[in-house]
C-alpha positions as semicolon CSV with decimal commas, in nm:
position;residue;x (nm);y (nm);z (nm)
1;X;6,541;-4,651;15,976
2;X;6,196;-4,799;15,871
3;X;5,851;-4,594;15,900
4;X;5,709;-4,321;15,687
5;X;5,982;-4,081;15,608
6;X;6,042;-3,682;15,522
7;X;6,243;-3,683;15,244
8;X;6,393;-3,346;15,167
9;X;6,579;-3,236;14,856
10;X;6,852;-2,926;14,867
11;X;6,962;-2,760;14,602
12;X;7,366;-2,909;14,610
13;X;7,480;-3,217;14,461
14;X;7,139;-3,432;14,339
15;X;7,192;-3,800;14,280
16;X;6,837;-3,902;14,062
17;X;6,912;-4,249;14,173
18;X;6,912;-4,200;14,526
19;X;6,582;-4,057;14,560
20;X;6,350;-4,305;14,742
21;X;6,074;-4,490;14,591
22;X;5,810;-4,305;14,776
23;X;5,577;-4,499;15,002
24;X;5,239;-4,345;15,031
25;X;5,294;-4,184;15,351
26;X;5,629;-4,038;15,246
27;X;5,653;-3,649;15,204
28;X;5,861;-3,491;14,947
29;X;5,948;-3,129;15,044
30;X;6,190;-2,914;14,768
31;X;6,398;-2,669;15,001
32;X;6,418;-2,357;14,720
33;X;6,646;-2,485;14,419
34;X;6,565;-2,846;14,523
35;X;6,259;-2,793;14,312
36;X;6,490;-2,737;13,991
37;X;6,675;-3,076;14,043
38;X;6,343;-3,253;14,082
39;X;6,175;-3,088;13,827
40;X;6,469;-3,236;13,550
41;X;6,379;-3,515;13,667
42;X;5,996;-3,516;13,619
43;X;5,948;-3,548;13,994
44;X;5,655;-3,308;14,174
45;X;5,724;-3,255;14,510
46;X;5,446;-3,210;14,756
47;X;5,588;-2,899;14,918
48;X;5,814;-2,640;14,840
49;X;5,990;-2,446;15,085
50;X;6,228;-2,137;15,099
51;X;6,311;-1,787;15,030
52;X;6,359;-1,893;14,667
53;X;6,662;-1,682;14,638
54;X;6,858;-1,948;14,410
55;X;6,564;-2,065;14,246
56;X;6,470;-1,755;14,157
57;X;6,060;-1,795;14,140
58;X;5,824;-1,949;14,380
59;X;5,713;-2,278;14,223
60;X;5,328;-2,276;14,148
61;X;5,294;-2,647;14,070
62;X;5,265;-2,771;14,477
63;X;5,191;-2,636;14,776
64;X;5,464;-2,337;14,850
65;X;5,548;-2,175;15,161
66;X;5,774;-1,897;15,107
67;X;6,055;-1,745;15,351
68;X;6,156;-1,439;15,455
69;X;6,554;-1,393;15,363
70;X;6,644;-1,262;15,672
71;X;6,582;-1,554;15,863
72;X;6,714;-1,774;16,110
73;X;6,695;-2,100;15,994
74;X;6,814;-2,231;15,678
75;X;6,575;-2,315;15,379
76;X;6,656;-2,713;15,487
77;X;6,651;-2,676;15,892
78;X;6,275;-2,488;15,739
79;X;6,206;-2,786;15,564
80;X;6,306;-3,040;15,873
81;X;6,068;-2,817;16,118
82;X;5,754;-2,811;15,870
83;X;5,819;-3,214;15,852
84;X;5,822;-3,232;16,206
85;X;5,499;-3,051;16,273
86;X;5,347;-3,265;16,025
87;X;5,440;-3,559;16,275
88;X;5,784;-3,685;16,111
89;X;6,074;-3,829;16,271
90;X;6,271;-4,024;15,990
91;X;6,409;-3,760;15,770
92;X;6,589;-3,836;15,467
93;X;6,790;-3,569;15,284
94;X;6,918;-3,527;14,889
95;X;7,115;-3,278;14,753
96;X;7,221;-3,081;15,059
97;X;7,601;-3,169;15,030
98;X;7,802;-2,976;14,770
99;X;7,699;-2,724;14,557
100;X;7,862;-2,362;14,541
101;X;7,814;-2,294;14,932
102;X;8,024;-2,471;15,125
103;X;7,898;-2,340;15,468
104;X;7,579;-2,521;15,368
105;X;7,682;-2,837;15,390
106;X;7,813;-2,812;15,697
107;X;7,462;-2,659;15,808
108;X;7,291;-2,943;15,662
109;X;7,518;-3,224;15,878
110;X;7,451;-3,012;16,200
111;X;7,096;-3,048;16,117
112;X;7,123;-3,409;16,178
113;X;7,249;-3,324;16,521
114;X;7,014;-3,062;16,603
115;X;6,732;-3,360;16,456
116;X;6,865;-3,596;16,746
117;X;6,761;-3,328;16,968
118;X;6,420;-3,316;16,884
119;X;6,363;-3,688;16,957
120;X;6,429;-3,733;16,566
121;X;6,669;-3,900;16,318
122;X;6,790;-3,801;15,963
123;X;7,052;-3,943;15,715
124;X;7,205;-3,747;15,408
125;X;7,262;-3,949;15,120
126;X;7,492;-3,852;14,843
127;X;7,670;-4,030;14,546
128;X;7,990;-4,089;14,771
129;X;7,838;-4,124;15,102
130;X;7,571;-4,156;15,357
131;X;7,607;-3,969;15,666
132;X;7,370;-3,999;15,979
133;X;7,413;-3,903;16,383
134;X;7,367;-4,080;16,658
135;X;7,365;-4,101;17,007
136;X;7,343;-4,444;17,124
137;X;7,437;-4,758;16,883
138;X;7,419;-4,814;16,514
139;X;7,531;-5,202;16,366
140;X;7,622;-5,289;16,033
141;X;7,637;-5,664;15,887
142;X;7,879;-5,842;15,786
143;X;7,809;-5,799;15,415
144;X;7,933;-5,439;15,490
145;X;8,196;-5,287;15,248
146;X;8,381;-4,947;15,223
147;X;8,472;-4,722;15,487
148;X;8,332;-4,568;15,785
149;X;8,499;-4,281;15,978
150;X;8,342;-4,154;16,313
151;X;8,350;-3,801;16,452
152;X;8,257;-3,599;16,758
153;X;7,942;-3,409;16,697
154;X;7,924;-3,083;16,940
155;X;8,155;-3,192;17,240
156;X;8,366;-3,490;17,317
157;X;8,186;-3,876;17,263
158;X;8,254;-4,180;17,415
159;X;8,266;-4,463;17,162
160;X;8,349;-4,850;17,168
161;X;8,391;-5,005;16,819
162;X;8,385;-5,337;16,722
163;X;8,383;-5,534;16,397
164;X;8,603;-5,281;16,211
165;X;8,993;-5,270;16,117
166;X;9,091;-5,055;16,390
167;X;8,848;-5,124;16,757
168;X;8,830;-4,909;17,067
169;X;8,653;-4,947;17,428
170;X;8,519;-4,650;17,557
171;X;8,748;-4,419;17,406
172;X;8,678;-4,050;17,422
173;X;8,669;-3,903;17,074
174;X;8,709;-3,495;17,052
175;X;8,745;-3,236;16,759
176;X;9,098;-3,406;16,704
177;X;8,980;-3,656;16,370
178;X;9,127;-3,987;16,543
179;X;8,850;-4,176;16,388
180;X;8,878;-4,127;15,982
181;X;8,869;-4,380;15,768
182;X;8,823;-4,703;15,948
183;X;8,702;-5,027;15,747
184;X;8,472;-5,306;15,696
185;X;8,660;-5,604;15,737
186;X;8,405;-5,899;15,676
187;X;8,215;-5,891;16,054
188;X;7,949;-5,787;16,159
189;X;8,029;-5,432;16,329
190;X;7,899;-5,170;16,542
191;X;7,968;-4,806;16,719
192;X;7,805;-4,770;17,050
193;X;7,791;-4,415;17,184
194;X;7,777;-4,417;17,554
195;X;7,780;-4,028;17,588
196;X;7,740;-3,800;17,357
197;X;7,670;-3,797;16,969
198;X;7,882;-3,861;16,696
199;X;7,863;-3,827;16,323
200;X;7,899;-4,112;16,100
201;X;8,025;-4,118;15,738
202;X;7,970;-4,450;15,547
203;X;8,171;-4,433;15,216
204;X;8,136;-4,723;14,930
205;X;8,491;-4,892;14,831
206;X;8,670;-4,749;14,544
């Protein structure tokens, strides 16, 4: 992903060293609490989003927008819209895995599916992985190390893999988890998606 980016920050498990270097068309948006993990860090973001439930106060240090409770969208699916009428399309997110709510991090990796619908892309990056979706083809070179599993994102997928320990052609991936845990083996690799969307988890060797 290349471009000027939405980077959004959650209030779950924050890496510091993750956090891009901010180019100068880059937009940092705190979804509620993700204001506290940047602020320990001496980082101001340029918006702050959410009903501020967890965080508790609205920040007065940026720009704030704050949410009703009873809402529809979470505080980060919030975030991802305001980005997107701002004229985004590369979204990267911190801090939205983990965390005391589990149900959240599962909102936050739909979001990347419901960003593919909207003619845009995000990635979640945490300390033990990076996790994007996509519907067409993503490659990897050979330099690649760890793991990668692959998983059917709202309905069955059509994959081929190549490049990794275990390949397929066209095989139809469902909600059974056939693809967990396949590996870098020195090649370059690739998934192509020829229907459908699928999630991809990238884990580092251990």
């Amino acid at each position: 992903m290349s471009g000027k980016r939405c980077i959004i920050v959650g209030g779950g498990d924050f890496e510091p060293n993750l956090l891009p270097v901010r180019g100068t068309d880059d937009l940092l948006i705190a979804a509620d609490s993700g204001y506290a993990a940047l602020e320990k860090i001496g980082v101001k973001p340029d918006i702050c989003i959410g009903d501020f439930d967890s965080l508790g106060y609205e920040p007065a240090s940026c720009e704030s927008l704050r949410l009703p409770v009873e809402k529809d969208d979470t505080d980060m699916v919030a975030a991802a819209r305001l980005g997107m009428e701002r004229g985004y399309k590369h979204f990267v997110f911190l801090g939205v895995l983990g965390g005391e709510r589990f149900s959240h991090s599962i909102a936050a990796v739909q979001t990347l599916g419901w960003l593919l619908k909207q003619g845009a892309r995000g990635e979640i990056l945490d300390r033990h992985c990076r996790v994007v979706a996509v519907s067409d083809k993503i490659t990897w070179p050979a330099s690649a190390r760890g793991s990668v599993s692959v998983f059917a994102l709202g309905g069955t997928a059509e994959v081929s893999m190549e490049g990794l320990k275990y390949s397929v052609c066209h095989h139809e991936l469902d909600i059974f988890p056939l693809g967990v845990s396949n590996s870098f083996v020195g090649l370059p690799a690739y998934v192509d998606v020829r229907r459908g969307t699928v999630l991809i988890v990238e884990e580092p060797e251990v």
